[in-house]
C-alpha positions in Angstrom: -1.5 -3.6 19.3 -0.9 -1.0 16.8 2.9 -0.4 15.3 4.7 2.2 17.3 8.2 3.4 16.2 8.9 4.7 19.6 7.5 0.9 21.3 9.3 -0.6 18.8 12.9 1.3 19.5 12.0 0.5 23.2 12.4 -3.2 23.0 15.1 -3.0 20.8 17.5 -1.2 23.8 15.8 -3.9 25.9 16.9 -6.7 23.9 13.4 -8.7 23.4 13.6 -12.0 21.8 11.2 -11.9 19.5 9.2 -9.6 17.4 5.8 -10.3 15.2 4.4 -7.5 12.8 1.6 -8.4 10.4 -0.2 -6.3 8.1 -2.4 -7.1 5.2 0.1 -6.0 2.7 3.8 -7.8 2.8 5.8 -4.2 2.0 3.5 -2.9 5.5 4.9 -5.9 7.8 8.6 -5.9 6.1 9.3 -2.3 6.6 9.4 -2.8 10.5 11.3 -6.4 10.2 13.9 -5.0 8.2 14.4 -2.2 11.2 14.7 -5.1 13.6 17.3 -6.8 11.5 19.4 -3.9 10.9 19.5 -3.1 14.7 20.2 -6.5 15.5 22.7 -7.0 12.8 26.2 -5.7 15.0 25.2 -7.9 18.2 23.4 -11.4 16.4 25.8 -11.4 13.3 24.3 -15.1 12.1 20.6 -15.1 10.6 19.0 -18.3 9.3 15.4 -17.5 7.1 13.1 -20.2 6.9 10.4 -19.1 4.8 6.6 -19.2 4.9 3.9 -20.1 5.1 4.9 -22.7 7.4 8.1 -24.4 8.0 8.7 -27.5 9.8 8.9 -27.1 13.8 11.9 -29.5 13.4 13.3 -27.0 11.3 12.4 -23.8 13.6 13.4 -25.9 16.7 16.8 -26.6 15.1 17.3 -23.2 13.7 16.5 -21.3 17.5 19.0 -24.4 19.0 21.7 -23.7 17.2 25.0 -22.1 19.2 25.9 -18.6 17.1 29.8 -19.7 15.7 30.0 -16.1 16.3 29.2 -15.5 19.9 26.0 -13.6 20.8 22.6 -14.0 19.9 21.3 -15.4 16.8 18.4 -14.8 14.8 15.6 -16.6 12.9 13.5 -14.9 10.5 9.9 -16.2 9.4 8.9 -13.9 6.8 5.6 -14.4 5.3 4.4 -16.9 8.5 0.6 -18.3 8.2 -0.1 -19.9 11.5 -3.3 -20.8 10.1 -1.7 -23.7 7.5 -0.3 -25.7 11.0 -2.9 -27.6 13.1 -3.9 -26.7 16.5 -1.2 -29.1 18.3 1.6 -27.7 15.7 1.1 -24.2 16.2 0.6 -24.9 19.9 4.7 -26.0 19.9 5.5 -23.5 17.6 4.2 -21.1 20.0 6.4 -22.5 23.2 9.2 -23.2 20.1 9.2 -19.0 19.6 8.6 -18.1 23.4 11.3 -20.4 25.4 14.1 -20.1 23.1 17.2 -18.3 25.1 19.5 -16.9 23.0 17.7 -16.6 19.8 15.8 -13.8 18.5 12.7 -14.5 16.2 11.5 -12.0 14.1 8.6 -12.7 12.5 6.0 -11.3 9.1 2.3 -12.5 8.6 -0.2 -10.9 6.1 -4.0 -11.0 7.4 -7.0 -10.9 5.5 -8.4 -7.8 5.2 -11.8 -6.5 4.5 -13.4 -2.6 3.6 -9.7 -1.4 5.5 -9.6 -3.6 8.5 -8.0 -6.7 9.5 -9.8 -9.9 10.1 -7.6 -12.4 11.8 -8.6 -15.7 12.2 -8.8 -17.9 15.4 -5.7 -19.7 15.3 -3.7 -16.1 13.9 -5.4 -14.1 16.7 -3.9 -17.2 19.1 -0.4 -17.0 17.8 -0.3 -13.0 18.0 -1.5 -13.1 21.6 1.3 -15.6 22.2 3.7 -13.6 20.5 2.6 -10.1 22.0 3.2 -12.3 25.9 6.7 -12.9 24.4 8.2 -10.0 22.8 6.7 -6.9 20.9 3.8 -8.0 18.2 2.1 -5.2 16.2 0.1 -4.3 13.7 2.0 -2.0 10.7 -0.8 0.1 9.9 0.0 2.1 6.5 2.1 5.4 6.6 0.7 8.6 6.5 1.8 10.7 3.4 4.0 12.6 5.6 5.8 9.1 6.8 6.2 8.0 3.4 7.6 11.3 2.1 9.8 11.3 4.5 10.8 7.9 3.8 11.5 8.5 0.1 13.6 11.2 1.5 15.7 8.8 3.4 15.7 6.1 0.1 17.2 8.5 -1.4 19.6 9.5 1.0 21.0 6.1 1.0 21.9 6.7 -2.6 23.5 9.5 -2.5 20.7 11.9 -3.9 18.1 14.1 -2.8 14.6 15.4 -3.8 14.3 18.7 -4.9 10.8 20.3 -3.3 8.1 18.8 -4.2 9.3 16.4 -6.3 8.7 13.3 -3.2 5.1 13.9 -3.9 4.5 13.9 -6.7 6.4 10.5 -7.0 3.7 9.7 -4.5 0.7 11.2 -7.1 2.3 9.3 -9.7 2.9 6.0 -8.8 0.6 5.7 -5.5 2.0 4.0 -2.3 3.3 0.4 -2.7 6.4 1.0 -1.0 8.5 -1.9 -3.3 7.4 0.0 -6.3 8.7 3.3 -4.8 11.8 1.7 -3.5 12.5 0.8 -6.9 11.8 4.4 -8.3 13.9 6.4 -6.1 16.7 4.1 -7.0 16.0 4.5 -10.9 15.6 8.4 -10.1 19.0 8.4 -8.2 21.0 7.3 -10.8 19.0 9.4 -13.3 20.0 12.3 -11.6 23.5 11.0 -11.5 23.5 10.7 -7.3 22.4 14.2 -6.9 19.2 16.6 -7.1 15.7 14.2 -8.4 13.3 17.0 -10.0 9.8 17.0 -10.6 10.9 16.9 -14.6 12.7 13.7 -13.7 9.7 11.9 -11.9 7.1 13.3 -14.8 9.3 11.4 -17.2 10.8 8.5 -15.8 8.9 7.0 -12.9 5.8 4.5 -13.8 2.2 5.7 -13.3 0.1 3.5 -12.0 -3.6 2.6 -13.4 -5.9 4.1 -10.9 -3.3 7.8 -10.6 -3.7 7.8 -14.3 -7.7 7.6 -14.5 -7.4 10.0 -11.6 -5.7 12.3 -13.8 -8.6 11.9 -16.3 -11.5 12.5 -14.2 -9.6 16.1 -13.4 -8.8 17.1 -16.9 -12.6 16.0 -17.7 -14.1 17.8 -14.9 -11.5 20.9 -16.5 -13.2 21.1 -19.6 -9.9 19.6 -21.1 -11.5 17.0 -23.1 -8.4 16.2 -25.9 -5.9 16.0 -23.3 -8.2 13.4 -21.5 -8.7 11.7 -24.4 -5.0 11.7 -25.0 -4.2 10.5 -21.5 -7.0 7.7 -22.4 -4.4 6.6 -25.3 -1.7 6.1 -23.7 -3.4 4.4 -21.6 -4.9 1.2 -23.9 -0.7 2.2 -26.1 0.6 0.4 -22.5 -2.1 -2.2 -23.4 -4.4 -1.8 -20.0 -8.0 -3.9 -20.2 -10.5 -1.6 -21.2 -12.4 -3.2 -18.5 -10.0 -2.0 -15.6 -9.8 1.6 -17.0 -13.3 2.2 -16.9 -13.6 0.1 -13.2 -10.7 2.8 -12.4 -12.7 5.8 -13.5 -16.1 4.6 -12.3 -13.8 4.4 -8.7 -12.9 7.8 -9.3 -16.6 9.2 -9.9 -17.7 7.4 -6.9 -15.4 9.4 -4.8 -16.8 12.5 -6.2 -20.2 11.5 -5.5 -19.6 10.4 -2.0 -18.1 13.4 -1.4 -20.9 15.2 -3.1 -23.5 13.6 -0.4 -21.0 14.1 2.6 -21.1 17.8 1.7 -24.8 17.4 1.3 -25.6 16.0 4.9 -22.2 17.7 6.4 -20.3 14.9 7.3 -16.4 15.6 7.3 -14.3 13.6 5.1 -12.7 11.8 7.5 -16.1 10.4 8.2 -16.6 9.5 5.0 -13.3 7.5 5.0 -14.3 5.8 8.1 -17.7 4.5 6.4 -16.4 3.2 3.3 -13.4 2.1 4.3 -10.7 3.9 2.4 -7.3 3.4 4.2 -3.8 5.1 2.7 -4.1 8.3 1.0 -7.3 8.7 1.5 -7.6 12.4 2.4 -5.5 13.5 -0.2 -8.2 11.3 -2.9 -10.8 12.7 -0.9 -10.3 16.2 -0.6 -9.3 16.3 -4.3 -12.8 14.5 -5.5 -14.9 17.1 -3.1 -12.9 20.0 -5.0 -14.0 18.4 -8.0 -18.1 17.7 -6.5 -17.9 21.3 -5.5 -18.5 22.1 -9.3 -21.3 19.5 -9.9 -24.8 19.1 -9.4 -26.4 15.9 -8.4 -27.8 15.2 -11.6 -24.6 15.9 -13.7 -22.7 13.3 -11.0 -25.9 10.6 -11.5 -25.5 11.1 -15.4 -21.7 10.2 -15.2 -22.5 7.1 -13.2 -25.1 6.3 -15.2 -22.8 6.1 -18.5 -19.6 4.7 -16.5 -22.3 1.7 -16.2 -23.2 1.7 -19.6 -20.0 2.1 -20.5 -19.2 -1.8 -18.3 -21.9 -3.6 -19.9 -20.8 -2.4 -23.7 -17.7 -3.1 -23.2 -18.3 -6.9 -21.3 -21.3 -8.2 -24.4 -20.8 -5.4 -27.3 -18.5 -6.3 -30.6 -17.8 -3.4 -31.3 -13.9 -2.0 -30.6 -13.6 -1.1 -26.9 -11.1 1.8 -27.4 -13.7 3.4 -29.5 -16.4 2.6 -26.3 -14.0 4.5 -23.8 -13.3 7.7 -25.8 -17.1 7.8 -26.7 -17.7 7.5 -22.7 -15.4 10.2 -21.9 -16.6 12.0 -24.5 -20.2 11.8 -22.7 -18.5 12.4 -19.4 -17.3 15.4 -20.5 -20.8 17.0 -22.5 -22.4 15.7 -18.6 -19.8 17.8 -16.9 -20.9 21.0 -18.8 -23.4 23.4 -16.9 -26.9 23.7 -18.7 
């Protein structure tokens, strides 16, 4: 079953006893336990945590048999749970441990393998999420749309007392992608910055972090601009902050791949949301999409091919060649940009 906020506040006014969200990131599967826990804070005042991947059943069955000193219900929280690392046997108690405990309410994280965007439980997971979803509410958190996670930067924010001026939540989102503990951390950094009040675009252009892949991103555009310098420029700060040479050009061959999938969706009119679908981009996808088939509306097929062509060159220099690899990557881009150029 897929996350739903509205499911989700359902069984929270219904008082279910236990609730399972796994994701194959942790920040996806603790952003819906830490609802749970807040709601359930005022009526089940005691917690106990008992970490993953796997406690003891003596320890869960203690924890869930416990009488709250407090009154009402108590709660055990398993973040980070693997029911594959118990036996069959094991996870079979753990299972009637979690389901026929009155009084106490589990809530519960996993993280699940994940391949080209989708989830690939195993046998004894997929056993252990049926139980739960026969129990209580057990969901998958899918990732938040842009729109979600704009809005919850807003309400980060909020809980420090500022705000975000227009615009400026995006492009906290361009800079520093969507791992929502690295946001969580900027929007408090931002906060205090702007002394509990407005956060400006100014303010996120120099404070927050960039991350690798937004920064090779911002490369590729000033290439494809004809704005060589400044893309060599952003290339030095890059290897000044001491990234491999190898992952900057992995980033930017990423980068030309989306143009030239884009390119050939354009080519045999497939929308981009099909072309998400086939390779398996998941978060932000349209907003990387429908920036790289801007940028393949400019190119031929040939000037795209060359680019590739060198980006590979570029992986093998810089994996068996001596000579300095910051001087490899500016001679790449370099090429990138003379292939860019119209003939």
């Amino acid at each position: 079953m897929l996350y739903s906020e509205a499911e989700h506040n359902k069984r929270l006014k219904a008082g279910c006893g236990l609730y399972c969200f796994y994701a194959g990131e942790e920040a996806l599967a603790l952003a819906p336990a830490q609802k749970t826990l807040r709601a359930l804070e005022p009526d089940a005042p005691e917690m106990t945590t008992l970490p993953g991947p796997a406690p003891t059943l003596e320890e869960v069955e203690l924890a869930a048999g416990t009488v709250s000193f407090f009154g009402g219900r108590r709660v055990v929280y398993l973040p980070l749970l693997r029911p594959a690392a118990y036996g069959e046997k094991d996870l079979a108690s753990l299972c009637d441990t979690l389901t026929g405990s009155d009084g106490t309410v589990f809530v519960i994280t996993c993280l699940v393998e994940e391949k080209y965007g989708k989830l690939r439980p195993g046998k004894r997971e997929q056993a252990f999420f049926a139980a739960c979803e026969k129990a209580g509410y057990c969901a998958q958190a899918g990732r938040p749309t842009r729109q979600a996670l704009a809005a919850l930067l807003g309400q980060w924010a909020g809980e420090c007392g500022a705000r975000f001026a227009p615009g400026a939540d995006t492009a906290l989102l361009d800079r520093c992608g969507e791992d929502q503990f690295l946001l969580h951390g900027e929007v408090e950094k931002l906060a205090a910055l702007a002394g509990y009040g407005t956060i400006t675009r100014e303010m996120v252009a120099a404070a927050c972090a960039v991350t690798l892949d937004a920064d090779t991103f911002d490369m590729v555009r000033l290439v494809s601009a004809g704005q060589t310098q400044a893309a060599l420029q952003k290339l030095g700060v890059l290897l000044a902050m001491q990234n491999e040479p190898v992952a900057i050009a992995g980033a930017l061959a990423g980068n030309y791949l989306d143009i030239y999938r884009a390119f050939l969706a354009r080519g045999s009119r497939r929308t981009l949301a099909q072309l998400a679908k086939d390779f398996g981009y998941t978060g932000r996808w349209n907003y990387r999409l429908e920036t790289a088939a801007r940028t393949a509306a400019r190119c031929t097929r040939a000037q795209l091919e060359q680019c590739l062509a060198i980006l590979a060159r570029l992986d093998l220099d810089l994996k068996r060649s001596r000579l300095d690899k910051g001087l490899l990557l500016q001679k790449a881009v370099c090429e990138l940009a003379l292939a860019g150029q119209r003939q």
